[in-house]
N, C-alpha and C positions, 0 to 999 in steps of 0.2 A: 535406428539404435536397437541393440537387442534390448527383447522387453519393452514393447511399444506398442500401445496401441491408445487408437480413439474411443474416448465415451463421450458423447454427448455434449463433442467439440471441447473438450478437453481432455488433455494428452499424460495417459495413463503407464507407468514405466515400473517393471516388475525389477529392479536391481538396486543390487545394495549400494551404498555412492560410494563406503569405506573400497570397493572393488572399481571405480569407473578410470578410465585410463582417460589420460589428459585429450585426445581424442573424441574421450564420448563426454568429456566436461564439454568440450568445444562446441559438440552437437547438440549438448542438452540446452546451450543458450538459445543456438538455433531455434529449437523447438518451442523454446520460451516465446520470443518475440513472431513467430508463425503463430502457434496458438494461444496466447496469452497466460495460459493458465495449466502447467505441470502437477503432479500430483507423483509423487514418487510411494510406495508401496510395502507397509509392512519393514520398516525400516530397526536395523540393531546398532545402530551410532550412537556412540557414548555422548554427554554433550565436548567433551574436546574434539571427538571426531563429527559432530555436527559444526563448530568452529574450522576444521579444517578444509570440511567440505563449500563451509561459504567462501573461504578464503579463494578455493578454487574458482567459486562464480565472480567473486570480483574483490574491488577494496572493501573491506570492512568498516561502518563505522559507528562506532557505541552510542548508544542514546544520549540526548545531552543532558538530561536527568539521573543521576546516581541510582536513589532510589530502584529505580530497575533493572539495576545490572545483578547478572548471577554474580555470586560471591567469588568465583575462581576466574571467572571470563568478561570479563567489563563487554566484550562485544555481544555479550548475550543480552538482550531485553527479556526478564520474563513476566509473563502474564499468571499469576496465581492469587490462591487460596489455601494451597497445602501448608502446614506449618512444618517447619525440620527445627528440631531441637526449642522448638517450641514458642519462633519467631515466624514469620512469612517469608520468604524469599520473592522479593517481585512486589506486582501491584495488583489486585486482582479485579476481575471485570473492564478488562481496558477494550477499547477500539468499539464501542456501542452507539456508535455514530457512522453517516456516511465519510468517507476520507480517502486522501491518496497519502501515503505515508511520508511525512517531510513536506507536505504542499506551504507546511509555515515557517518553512527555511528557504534561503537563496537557494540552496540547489538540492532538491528534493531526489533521494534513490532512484536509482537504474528497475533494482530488485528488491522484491518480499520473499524472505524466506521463513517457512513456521515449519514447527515439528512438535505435537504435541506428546506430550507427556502422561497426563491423566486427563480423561476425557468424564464429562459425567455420564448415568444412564439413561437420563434426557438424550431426545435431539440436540444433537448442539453442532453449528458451522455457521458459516461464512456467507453472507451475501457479499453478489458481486454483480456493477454494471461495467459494460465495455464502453468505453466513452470516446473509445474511435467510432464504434458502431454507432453514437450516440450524435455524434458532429454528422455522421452521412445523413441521418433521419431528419436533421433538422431541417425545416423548408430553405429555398432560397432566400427568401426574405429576410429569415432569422439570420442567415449565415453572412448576407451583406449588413447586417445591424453589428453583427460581434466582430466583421473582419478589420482587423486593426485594432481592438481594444485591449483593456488589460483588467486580471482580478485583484483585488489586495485580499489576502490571508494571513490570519492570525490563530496561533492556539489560544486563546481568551475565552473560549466557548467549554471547552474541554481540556484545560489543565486541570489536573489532579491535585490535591492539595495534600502536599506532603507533611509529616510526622513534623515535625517542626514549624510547620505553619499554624498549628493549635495555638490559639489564645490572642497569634497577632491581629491586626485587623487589616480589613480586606485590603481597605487604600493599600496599605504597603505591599502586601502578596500582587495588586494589581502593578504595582510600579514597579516590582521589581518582575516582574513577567516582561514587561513591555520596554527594560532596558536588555535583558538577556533572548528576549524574542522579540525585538521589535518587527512592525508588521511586513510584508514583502510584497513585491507584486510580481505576476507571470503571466505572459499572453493568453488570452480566452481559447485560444487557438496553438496547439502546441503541435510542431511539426517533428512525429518521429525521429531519431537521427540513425536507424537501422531499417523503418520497413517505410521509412517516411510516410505513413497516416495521418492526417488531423485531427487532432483529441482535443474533444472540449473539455476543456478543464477548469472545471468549477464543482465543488461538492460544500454539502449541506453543512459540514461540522468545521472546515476552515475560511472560507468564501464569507468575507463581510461586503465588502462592495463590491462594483465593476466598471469600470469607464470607459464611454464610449467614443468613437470618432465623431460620432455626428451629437452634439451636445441639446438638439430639440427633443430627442429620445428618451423617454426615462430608464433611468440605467436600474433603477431598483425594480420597475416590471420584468422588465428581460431577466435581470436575475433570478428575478420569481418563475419567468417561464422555463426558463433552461433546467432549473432544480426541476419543476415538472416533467417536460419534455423528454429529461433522461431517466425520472424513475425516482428521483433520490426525495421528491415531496411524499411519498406514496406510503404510508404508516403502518399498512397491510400487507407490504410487501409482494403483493397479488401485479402489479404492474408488467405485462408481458416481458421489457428486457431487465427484470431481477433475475438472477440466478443463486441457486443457493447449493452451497457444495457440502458435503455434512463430513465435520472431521472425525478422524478414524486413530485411535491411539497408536503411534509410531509410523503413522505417514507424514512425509514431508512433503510441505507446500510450498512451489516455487513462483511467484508470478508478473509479471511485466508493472512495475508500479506506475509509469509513465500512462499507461493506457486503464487502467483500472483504479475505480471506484471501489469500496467494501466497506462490511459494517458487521461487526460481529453479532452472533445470535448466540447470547445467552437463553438460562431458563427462568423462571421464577424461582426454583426449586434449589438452596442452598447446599451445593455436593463439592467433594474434590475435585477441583481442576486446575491445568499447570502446564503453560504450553512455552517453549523457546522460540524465539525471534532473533535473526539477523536480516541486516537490509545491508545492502550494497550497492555501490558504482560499478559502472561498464567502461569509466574512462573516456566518455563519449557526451558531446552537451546534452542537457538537458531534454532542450530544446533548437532544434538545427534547421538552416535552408536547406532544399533538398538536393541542391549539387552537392553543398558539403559533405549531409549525409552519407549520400551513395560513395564519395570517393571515400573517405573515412573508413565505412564497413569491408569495403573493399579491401582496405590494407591489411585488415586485422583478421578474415577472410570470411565475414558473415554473411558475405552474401557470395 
């Protein structure tokens, strides 16, 4: 693709998206699901043409909480602090946890798309683990413990409590969380449906349990190991497979959510900030065998 190159195993793309022809949409999935992790460059997209451009990566789908939609574009999630006309727009300080986005719904996004807006003069970005990379590392052992199990996940840890929840009490906020999310489960083990990898897929901020095939095992150490094992115990964020991408005002972040882990890095230091979000479907399971996979991608021509 014009405008491409590698940094530091993530794929760095000098073009505007408002310019990319349905061709190099096609190639930019490509690259997504190759290298998990896009960074598009220095970007002038209005937010309706940041809406256009996710429409081009896939379906669109609005957050299920209001509360976070921009006021023009429900399919926007925004992350702020800015005030316009002297309200918030968004929710500010969100994603300060390990997560895969949607892990506490039936069918969790294809894609993460972000595009920040005001960045502070802090450090400020993104950690991220590869959680394919994360399944290959784990020993044999580990890996005949989890094969065939499943996670349950809940937002209950990290719902936000919205402007109208002042005053009620928790019971109810808790019960009505757990009618409108109730909890879901996904295989420990998630088989790509485009590059077919094994993602372990458990993270710190939705993962309340996990069950296993062989019921002598304790299923809450393994839990406990696997959150280690991949990075996401580690409070230092010093753990060799953390990575950390630092966001840049008007770049856009595109990345494989199936296979990646994140956890935003705020600062201590209260500044402007204000970043857009859309996620997406590929139309493609979640979760797939890997005959299906390959014939699937095939049709649609990803591979």
């Amino acid at each position: 693709m014009k405008g491409l190159e590698m940094k530091n195993n993530v794929a760095v793309i000098s073009r505007q998206v408002t310019e990319m022809t349905d061709d190099e949409i096609h190639n930019l999935k490509k690259i997504v699901f190759d290298s998990g992790i896009v960074v598009l460059k220095a970007q002038n997209a209005t937010a309706s043409d940041f809406v256009d451009f996710g429409r081009r990566i896939g379906e669109l789908s609005p957050y299920y909480e209001e509360m976070y939609h921009h006021p023009n574009h429900k399919e926007l999630f925004v992350s702020s602090n800015v005030q316009t006309d002297g309200k918030v727009i968004g929710v500010p300080r969100t994603g300060k946890f390990w997560h895969a986005d949607y892990a506490f719904m039936a069918k969790p996004f294809a894609f993460t798309i972000t595009y920040p807006q005001v960045v502070s003069s802090q450090e400020r970005g993104t950690y991220f683990i590869d959680m394919a990379s994360a399944y290959e590392r784990l020993s044999p052992e580990m890996k005949r413990k989890i094969e065939g199990g499943v996670g349950t996940h809940s937002v209950r840890r990290y719902f936000k409590i919205r402007p109208t929840d002042v005053y009620r009490p928790i019971s109810e906020i808790l019960h009505e969380i757990d009618a409108k999310t109730p909890t879901v489960t996904h295989p420990l083990v998630v088989n790509h449906p485009v590059t077919g990898a094994k993602i372990l897929y458990v993270s710190r901020g939705f993962t309340e349990t996990i069950s296993l095939k062989d019921d002598d095992l304790d299923a809450d150490e393994v839990l406990k190991d696997l959150l280690v094992e991949s990075g996401q115990s580690d409070d230092t964020f010093t753990h060799p497979d953390i990575r950390q991408i630092n966001i840049n005002e008007g770049d856009i972040f595109l990345w494989d959510n199936r296979r990646y882990v994140h956890h935003a890095k705020h600062n201590d230091k209260v500044e402007p900030t204000k970043t857009y979000r859309l996620t997406a479907y590929d139309g493609l399971p979640f979760s797939a065998e890997i005959d299906f996979a390959l014939d699937s991608v095939k049709e649609v021509g990803l591979v």
